[in-house]
N, C-alpha and C positions, 0 to 999 in steps of 0.2 A: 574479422569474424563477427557476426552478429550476435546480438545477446542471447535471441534465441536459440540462435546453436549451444552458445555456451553455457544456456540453462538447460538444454535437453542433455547436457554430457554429464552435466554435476545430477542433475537427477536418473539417469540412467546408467551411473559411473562402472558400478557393480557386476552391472547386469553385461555392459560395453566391454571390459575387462575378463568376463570369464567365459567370453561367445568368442574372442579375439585374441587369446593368450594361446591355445595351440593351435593357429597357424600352422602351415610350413612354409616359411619363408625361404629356404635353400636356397633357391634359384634366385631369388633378388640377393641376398646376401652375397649369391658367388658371381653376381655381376658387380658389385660396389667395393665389398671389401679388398679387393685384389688393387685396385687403384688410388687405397691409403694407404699412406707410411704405418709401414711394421708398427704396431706400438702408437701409433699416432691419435692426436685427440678430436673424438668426433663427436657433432652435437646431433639431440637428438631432437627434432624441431617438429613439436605439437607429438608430444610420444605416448599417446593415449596412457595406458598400462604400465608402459615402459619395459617392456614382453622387448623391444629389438635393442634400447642400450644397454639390458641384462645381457643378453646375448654378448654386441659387442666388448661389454666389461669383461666378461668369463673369457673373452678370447684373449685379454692384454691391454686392450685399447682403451686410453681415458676417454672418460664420459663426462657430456655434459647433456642435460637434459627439459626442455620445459615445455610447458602444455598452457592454453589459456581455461581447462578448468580443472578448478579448484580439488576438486571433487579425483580427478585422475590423477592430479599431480600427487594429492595424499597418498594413492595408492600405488605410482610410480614410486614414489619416495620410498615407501617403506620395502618395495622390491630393489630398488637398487642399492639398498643403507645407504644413499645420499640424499639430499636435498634435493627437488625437483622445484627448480620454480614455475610460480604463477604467472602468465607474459604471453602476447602474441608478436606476432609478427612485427606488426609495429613498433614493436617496443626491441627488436633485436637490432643492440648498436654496436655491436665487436669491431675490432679490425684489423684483420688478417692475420685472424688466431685458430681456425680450423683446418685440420687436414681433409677433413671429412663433415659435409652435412646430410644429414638423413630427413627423409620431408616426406615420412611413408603416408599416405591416406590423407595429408594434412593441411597442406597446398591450397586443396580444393575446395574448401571453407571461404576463402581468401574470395572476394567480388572479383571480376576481369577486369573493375576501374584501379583496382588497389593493387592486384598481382602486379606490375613490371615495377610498382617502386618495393613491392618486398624485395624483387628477383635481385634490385640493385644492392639489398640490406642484405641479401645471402649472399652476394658479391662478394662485398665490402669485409665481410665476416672471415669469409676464406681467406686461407694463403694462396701465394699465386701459387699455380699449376698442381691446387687442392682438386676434389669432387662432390658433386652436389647430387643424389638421387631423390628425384620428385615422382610421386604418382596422383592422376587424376581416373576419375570414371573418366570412360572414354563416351562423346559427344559434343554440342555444340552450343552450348544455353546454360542457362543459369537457373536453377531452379528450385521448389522449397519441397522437401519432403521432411513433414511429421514433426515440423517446428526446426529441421536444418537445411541451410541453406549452401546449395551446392555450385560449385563454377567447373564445369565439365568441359575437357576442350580435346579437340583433335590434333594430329601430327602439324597441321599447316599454322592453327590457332597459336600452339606452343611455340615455333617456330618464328612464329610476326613477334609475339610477348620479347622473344630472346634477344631475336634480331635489336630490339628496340631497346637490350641492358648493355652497353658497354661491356667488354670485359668477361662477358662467356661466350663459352664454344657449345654448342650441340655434340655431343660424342654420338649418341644415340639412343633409339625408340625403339618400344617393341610393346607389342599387345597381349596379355594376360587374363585368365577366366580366375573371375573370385572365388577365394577359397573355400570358401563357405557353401556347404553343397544345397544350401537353398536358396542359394544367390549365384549357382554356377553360370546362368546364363548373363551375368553381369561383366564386362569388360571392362581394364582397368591399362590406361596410355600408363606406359613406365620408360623414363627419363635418367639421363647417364648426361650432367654438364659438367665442362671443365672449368676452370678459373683461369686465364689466361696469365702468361710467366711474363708478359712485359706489360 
């Protein structure tokens, strides 16, 4: 993630967090959670607010959670009375300690030179025949809106990335309008991989 991204998050953290908190996430929720273990511990990877591993902690499920600003993680933190750390992608070195990874909105930060070696770090992270849900704007370029910088990719795009990680499966894709009703005409590629059991 670039620095400008991650200064436009810590200076907008506030403003990010109370535009993005009532959501309705339902329909992504009741496509992810059904395919982690009861009870099982899911991390939440780049969790703005921290608005989805609230959710999944209220339902039972251990949390884990980090964001690369600063700025959100404080504010994640104090929503989930946990600790939220400071960290990107690059810096996630677990191994094969999640049931569940979540990568709502956050993915898309990530260059296309950098995604397939994260994809290998969310690999590595998982247990096998764990789940990993990723969302991108849906298109096909890279590009900077307003000091962030975006990596926007289509079904085929996502597809070469995976093909090219070891060790995940495509479950499947499906295409979604943003929640936010002055962004409805915005389209968001939503992703269901598995972690393979051998």
């Amino acid at each position: 993630m670039s620095s400008e991204t991650i200064d436009y998050y810590n200076r907008y953290a506030v403003e990010y967090a109370r535009e993005t908190t009532n959501l309705d996430m339902a329909a992504l929720y009741a496509a992810f959670l059904p395919m982690v273990a009861p009870g099982g511990y899911i991390l939440d990877a780049g969790c703005g607010s921290g608005r989805d591993a609230a959710y999944f902690k209220q339902l039972g499920f251990a949390v884990s959670a980090f964001d690369a600003s600063k700025e959100l993680a404080r504010i994640a933190s104090q929503r989930l009375m946990q600790t939220v750390n400071v960290r990107n992608f690059e810096q996630l070195n677990e191994h094969e300690q999640y049931d569940g990874i979540w990568c709502c909105a956050s993915l898309l930060h990530v260059s296309s030179d950098t995604l397939p070696s994260v994809f290998c770090r969310l690999q590595r992270a998982l247990k096998p025949g764990a789940v990993l849900y990723a969302s991108f704007k849906y298109g096909d370029s890279e590009r900077e809106v307003n000091g962030r910088r975006f990596t926007d990719l289509n079904e085929v795009q996502l597809a070469d990335v995976l093909t090219n990680t070891a060790g995940l499966t495509l479950i499947k894709t499906w295409l979604t309008q943003d929640q936010r009703k002055e962004r409805s005409h915005e389209t968001w590629l939503n992703a269901l991989i598995s972690k393979d059991t051998e």
